[in-house]
mmCIF file of the N, C-alpha and C atoms, coordinates in Angstrom:
data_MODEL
# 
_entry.id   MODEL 
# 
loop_
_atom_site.group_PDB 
_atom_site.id 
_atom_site.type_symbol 
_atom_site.label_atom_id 
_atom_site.label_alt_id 
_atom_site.label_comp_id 
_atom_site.label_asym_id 
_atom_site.label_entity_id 
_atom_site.label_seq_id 
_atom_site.pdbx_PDB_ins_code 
_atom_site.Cartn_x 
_atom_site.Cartn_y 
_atom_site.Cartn_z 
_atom_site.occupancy 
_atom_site.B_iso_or_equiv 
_atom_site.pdbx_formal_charge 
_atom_site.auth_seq_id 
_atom_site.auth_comp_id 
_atom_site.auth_asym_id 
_atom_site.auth_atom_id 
_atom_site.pdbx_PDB_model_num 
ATOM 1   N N  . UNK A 1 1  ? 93.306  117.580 98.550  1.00 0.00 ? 1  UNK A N  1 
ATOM 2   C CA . UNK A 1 1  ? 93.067  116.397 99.317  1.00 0.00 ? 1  UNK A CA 1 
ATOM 3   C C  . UNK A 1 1  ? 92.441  116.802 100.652 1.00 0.00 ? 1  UNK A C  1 
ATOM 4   N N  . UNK A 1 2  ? 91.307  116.385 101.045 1.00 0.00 ? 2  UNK A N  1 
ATOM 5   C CA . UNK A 1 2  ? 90.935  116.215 102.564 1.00 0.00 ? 2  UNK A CA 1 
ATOM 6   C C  . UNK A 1 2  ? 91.475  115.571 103.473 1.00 0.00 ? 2  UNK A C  1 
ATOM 7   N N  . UNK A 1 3  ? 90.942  115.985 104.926 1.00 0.00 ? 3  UNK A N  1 
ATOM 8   C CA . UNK A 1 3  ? 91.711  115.329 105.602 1.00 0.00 ? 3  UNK A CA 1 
ATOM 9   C C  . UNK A 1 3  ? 91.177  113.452 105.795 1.00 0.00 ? 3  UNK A C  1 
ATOM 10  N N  . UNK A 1 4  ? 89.860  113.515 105.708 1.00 0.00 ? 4  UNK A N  1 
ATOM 11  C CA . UNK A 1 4  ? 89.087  112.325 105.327 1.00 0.00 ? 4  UNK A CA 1 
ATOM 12  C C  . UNK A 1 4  ? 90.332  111.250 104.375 1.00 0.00 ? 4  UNK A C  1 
ATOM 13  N N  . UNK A 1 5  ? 90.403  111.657 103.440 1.00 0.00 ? 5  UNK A N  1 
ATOM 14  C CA . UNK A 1 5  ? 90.990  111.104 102.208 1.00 0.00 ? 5  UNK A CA 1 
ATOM 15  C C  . UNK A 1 5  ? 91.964  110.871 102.415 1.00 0.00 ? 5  UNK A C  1 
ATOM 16  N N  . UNK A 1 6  ? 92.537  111.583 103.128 1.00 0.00 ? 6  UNK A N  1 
ATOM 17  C CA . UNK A 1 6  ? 94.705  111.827 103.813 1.00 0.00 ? 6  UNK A CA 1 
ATOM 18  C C  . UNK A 1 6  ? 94.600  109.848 104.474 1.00 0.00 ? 6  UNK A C  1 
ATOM 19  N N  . UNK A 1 7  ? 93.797  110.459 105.429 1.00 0.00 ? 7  UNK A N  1 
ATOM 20  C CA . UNK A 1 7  ? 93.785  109.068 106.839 1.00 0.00 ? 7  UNK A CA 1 
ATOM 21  C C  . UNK A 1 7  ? 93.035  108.109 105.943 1.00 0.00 ? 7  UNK A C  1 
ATOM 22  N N  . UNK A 1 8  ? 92.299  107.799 104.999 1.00 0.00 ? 8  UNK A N  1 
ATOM 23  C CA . UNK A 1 8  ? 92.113  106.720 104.476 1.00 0.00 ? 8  UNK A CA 1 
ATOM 24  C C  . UNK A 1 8  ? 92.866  106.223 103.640 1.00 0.00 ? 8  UNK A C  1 
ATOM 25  N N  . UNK A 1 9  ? 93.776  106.855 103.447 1.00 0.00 ? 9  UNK A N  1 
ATOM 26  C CA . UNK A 1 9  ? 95.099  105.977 102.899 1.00 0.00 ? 9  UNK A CA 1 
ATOM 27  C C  . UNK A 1 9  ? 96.493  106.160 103.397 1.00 0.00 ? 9  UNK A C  1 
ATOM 28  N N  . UNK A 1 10 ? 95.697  106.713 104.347 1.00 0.00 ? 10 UNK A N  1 
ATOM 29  C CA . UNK A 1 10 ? 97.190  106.113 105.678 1.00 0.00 ? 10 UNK A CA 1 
ATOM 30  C C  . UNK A 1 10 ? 96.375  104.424 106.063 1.00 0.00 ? 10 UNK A C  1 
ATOM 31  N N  . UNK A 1 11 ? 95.221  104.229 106.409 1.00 0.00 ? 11 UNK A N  1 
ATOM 32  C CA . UNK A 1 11 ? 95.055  102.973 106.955 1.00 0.00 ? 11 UNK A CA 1 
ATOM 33  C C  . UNK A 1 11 ? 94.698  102.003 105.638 1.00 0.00 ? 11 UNK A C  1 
ATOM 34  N N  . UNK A 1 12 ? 94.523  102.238 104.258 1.00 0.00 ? 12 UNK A N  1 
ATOM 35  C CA . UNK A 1 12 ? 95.037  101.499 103.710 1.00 0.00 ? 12 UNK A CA 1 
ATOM 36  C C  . UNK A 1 12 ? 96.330  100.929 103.165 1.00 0.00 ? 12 UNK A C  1 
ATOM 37  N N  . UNK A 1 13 ? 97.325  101.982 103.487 1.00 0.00 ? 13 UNK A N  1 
ATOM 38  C CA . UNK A 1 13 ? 98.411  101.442 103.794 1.00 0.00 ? 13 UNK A CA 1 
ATOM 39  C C  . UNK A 1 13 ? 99.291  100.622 104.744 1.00 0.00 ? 13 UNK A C  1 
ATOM 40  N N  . UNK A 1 14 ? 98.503  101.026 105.974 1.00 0.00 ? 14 UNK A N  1 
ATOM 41  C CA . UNK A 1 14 ? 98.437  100.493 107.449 1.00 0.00 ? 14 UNK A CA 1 
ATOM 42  C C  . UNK A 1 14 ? 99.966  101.609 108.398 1.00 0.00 ? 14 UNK A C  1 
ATOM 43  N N  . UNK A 1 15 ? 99.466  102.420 107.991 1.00 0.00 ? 15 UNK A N  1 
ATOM 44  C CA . UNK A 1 15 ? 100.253 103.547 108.395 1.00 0.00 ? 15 UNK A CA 1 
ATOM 45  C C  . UNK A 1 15 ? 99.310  104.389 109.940 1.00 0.00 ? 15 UNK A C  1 
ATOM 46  N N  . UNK A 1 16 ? 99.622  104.155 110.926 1.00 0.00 ? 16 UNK A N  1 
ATOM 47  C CA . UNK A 1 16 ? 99.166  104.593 112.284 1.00 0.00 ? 16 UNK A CA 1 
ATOM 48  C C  . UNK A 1 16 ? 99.518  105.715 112.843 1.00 0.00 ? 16 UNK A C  1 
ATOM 49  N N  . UNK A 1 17 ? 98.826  106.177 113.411 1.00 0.00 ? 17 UNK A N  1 
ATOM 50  C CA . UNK A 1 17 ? 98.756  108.146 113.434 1.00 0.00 ? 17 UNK A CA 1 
ATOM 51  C C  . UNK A 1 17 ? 100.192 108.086 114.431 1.00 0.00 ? 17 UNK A C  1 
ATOM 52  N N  . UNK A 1 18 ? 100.706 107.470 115.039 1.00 0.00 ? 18 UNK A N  1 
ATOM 53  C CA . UNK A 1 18 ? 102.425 107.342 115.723 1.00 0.00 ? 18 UNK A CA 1 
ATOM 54  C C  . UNK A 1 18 ? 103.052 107.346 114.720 1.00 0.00 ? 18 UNK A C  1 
ATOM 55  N N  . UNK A 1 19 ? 102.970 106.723 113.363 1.00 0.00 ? 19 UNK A N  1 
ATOM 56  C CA . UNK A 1 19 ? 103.961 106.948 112.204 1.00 0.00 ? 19 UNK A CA 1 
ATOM 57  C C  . UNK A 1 19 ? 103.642 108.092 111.653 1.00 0.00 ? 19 UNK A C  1 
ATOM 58  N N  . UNK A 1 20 ? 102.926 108.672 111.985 1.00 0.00 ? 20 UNK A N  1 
ATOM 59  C CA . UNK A 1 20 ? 102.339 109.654 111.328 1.00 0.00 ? 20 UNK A CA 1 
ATOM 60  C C  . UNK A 1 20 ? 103.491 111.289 111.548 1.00 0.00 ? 20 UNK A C  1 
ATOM 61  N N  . UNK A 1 21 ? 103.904 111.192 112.653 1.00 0.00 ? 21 UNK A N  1 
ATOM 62  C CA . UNK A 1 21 ? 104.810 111.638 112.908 1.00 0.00 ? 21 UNK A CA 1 
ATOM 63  C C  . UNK A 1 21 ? 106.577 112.008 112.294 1.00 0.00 ? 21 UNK A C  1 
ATOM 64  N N  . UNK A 1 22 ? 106.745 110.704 111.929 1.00 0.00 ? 22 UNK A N  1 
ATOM 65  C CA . UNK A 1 22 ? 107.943 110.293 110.635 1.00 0.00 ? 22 UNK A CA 1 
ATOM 66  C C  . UNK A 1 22 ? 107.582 110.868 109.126 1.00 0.00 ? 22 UNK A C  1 
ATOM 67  N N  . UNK A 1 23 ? 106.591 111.217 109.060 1.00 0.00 ? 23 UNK A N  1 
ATOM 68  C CA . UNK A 1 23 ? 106.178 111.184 107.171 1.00 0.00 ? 23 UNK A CA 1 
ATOM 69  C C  . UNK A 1 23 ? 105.881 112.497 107.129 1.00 0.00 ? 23 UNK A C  1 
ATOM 70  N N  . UNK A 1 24 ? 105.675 112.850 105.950 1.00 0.00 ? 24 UNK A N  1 
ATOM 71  C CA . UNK A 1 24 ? 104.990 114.000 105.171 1.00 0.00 ? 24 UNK A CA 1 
ATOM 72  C C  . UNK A 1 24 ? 103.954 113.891 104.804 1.00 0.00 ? 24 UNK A C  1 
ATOM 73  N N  . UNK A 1 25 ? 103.200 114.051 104.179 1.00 0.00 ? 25 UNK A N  1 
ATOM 74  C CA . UNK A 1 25 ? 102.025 114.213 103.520 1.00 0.00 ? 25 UNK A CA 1 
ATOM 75  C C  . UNK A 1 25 ? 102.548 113.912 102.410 1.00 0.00 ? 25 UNK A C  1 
ATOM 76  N N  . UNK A 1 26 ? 103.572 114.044 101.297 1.00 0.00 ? 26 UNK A N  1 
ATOM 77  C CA . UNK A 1 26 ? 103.477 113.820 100.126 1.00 0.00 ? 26 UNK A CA 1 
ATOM 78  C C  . UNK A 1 26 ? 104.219 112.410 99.957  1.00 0.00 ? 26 UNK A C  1 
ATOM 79  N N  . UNK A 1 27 ? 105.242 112.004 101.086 1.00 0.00 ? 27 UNK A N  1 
ATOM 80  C CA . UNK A 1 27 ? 105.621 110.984 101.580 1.00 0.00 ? 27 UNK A CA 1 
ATOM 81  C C  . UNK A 1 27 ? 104.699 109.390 101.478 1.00 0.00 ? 27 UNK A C  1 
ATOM 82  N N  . UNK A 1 28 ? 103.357 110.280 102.091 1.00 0.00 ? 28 UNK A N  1 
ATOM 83  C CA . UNK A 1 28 ? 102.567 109.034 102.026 1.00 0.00 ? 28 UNK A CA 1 
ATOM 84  C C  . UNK A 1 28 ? 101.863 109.032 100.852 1.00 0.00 ? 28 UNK A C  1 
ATOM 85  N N  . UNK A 1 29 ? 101.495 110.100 100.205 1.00 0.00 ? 29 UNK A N  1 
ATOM 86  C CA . UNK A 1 29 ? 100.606 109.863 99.069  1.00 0.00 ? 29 UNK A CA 1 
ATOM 87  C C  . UNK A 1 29 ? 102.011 109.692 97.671  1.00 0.00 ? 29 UNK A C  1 
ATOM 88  N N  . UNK A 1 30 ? 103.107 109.767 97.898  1.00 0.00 ? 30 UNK A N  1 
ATOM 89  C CA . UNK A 1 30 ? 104.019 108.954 96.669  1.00 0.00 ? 30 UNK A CA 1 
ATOM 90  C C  . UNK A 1 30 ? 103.742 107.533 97.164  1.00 0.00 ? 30 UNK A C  1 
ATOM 91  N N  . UNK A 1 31 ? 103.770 107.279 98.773  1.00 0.00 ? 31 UNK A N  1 
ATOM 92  C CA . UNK A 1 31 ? 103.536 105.219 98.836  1.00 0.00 ? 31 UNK A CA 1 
ATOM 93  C C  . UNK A 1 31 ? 102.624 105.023 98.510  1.00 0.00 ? 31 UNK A C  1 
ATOM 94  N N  . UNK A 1 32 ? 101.484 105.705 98.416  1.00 0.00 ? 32 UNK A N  1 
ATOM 95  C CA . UNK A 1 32 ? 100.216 105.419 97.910  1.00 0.00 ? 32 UNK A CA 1 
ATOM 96  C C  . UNK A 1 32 ? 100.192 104.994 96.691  1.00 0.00 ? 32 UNK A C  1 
ATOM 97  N N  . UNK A 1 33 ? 100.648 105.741 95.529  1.00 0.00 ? 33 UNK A N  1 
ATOM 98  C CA . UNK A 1 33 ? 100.861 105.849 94.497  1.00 0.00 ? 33 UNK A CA 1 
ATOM 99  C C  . UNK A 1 33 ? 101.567 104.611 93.695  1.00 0.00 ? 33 UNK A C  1 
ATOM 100 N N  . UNK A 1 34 ? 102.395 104.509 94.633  1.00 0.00 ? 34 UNK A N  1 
ATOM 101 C CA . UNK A 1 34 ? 103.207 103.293 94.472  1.00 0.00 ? 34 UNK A CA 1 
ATOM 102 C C  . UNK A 1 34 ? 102.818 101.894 95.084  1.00 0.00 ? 34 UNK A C  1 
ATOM 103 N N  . UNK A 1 35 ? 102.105 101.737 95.740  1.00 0.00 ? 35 UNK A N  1 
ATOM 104 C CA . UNK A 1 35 ? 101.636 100.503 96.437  1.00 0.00 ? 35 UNK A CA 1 
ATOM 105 C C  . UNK A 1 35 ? 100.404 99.869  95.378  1.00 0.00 ? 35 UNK A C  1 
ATOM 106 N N  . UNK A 1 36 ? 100.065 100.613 93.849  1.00 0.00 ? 36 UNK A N  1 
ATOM 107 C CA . UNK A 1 36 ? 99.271  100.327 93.042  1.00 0.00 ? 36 UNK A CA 1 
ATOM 108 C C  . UNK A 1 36 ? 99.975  99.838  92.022  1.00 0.00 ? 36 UNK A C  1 
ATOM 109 N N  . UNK A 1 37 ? 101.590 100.058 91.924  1.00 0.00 ? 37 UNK A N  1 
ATOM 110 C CA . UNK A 1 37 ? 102.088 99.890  90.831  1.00 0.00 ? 37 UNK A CA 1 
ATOM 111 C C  . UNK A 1 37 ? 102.730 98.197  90.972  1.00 0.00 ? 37 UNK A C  1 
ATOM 112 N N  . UNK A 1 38 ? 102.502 97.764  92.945  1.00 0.00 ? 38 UNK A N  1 
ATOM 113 C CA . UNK A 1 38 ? 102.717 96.488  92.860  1.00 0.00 ? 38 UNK A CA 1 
ATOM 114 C C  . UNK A 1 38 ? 102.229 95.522  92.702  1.00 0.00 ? 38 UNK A C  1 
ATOM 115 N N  . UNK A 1 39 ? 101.160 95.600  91.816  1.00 0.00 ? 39 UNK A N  1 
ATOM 116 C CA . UNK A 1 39 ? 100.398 94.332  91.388  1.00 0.00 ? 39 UNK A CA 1 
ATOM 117 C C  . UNK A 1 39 ? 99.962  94.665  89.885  1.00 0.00 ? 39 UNK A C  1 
ATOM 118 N N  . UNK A 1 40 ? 101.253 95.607  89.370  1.00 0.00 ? 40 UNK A N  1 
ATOM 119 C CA . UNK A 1 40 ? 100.821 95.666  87.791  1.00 0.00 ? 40 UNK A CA 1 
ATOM 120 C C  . UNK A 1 40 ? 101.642 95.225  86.666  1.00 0.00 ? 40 UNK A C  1 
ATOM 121 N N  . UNK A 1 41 ? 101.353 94.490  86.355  1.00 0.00 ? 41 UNK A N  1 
ATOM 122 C CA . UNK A 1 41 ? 101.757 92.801  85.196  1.00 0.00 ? 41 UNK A CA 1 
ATOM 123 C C  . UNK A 1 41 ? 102.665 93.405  83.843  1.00 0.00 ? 41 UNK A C  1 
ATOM 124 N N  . UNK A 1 42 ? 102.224 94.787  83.755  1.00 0.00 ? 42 UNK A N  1 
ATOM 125 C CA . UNK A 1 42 ? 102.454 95.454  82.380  1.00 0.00 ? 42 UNK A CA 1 
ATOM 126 C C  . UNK A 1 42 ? 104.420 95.361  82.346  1.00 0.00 ? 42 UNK A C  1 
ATOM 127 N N  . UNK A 1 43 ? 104.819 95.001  83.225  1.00 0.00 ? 43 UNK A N  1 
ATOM 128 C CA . UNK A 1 43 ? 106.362 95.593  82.850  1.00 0.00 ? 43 UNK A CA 1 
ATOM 129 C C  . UNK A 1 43 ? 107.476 94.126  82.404  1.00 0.00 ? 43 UNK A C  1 
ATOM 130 N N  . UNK A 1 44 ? 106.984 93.805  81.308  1.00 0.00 ? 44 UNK A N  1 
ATOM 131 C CA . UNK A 1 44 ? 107.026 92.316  80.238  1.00 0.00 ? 44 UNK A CA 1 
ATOM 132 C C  . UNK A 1 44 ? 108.546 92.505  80.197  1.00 0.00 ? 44 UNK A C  1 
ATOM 133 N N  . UNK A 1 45 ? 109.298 93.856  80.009  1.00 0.00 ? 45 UNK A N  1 
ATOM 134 C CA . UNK A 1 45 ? 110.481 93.829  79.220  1.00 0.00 ? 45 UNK A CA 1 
ATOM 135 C C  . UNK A 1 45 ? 111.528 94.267  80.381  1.00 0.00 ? 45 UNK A C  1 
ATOM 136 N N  . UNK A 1 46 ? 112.726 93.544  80.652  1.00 0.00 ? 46 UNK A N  1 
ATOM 137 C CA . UNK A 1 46 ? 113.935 93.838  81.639  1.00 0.00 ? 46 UNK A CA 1 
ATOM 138 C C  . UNK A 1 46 ? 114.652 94.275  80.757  1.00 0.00 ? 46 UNK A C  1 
ATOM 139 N N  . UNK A 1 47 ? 115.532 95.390  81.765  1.00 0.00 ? 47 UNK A N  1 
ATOM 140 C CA . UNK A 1 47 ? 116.471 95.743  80.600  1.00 0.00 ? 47 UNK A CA 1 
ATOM 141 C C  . UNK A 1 47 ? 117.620 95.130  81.150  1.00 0.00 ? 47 UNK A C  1 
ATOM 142 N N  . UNK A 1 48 ? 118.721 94.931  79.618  1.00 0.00 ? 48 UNK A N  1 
ATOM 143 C CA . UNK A 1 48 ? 119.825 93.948  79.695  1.00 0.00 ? 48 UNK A CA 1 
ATOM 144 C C  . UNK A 1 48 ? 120.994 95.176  80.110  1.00 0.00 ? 48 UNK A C  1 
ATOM 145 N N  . UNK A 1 49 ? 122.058 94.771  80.120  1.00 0.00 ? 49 UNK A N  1 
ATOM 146 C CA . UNK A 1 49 ? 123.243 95.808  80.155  1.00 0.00 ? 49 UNK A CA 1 
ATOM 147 C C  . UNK A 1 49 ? 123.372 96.313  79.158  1.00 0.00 ? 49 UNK A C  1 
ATOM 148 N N  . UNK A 1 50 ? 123.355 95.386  77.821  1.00 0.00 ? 50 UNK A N  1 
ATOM 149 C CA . UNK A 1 50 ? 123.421 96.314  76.571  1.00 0.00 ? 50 UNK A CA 1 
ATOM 150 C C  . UNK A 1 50 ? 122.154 97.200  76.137  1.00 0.00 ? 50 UNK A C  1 
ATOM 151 N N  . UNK A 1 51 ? 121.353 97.443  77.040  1.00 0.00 ? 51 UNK A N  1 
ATOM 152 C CA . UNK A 1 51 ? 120.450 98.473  77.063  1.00 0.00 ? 51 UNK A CA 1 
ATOM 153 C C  . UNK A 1 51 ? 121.134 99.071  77.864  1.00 0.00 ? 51 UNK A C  1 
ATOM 154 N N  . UNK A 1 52 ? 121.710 99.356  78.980  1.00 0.00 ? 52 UNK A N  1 
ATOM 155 C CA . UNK A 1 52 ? 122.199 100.419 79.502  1.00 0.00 ? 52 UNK A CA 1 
ATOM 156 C C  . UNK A 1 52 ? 123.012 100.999 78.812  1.00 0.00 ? 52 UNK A C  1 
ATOM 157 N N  . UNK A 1 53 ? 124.030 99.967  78.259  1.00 0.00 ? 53 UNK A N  1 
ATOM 158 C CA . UNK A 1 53 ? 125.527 100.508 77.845  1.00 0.00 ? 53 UNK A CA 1 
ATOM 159 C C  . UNK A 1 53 ? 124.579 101.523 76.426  1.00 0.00 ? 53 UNK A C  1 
ATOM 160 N N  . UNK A 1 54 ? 123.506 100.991 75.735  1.00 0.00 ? 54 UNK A N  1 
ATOM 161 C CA . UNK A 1 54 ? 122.814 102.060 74.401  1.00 0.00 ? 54 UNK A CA 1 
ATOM 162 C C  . UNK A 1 54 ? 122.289 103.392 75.223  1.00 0.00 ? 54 UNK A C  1 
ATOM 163 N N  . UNK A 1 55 ? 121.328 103.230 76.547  1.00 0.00 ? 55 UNK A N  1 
ATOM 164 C CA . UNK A 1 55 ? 121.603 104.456 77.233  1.00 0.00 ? 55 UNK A CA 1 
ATOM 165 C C  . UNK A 1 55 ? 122.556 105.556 77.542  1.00 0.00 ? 55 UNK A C  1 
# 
């Protein structure tokens, strides 16, 4: 990763070089990672308890 690439998804996250201070580097690129998974439709099935309790 560049550093280019680092800070462009710190400010698409809206993460400011003062927070920048609090985080890691891998910190922000797991929110990264994850800030894609909140607008994805695919997860149709909840699990019940008696799926846990078969876990």
């Amino acid at each position: 990763m560049t550093t280019p690439l680092f800070l462009l998804r710190c400010v698409q996250l809206g993460i400011s070089i003062r927070d920048l201070d609090l985080l890691t580097i891998g910190m922000v690129n797991d929110m990264y990672a994850e800030s894609s998974n909140d607008d994805y439709k695919g997860y149709a099935q909840i699990a019940t308890q008696r799926d846990f309790d078969a876990f």
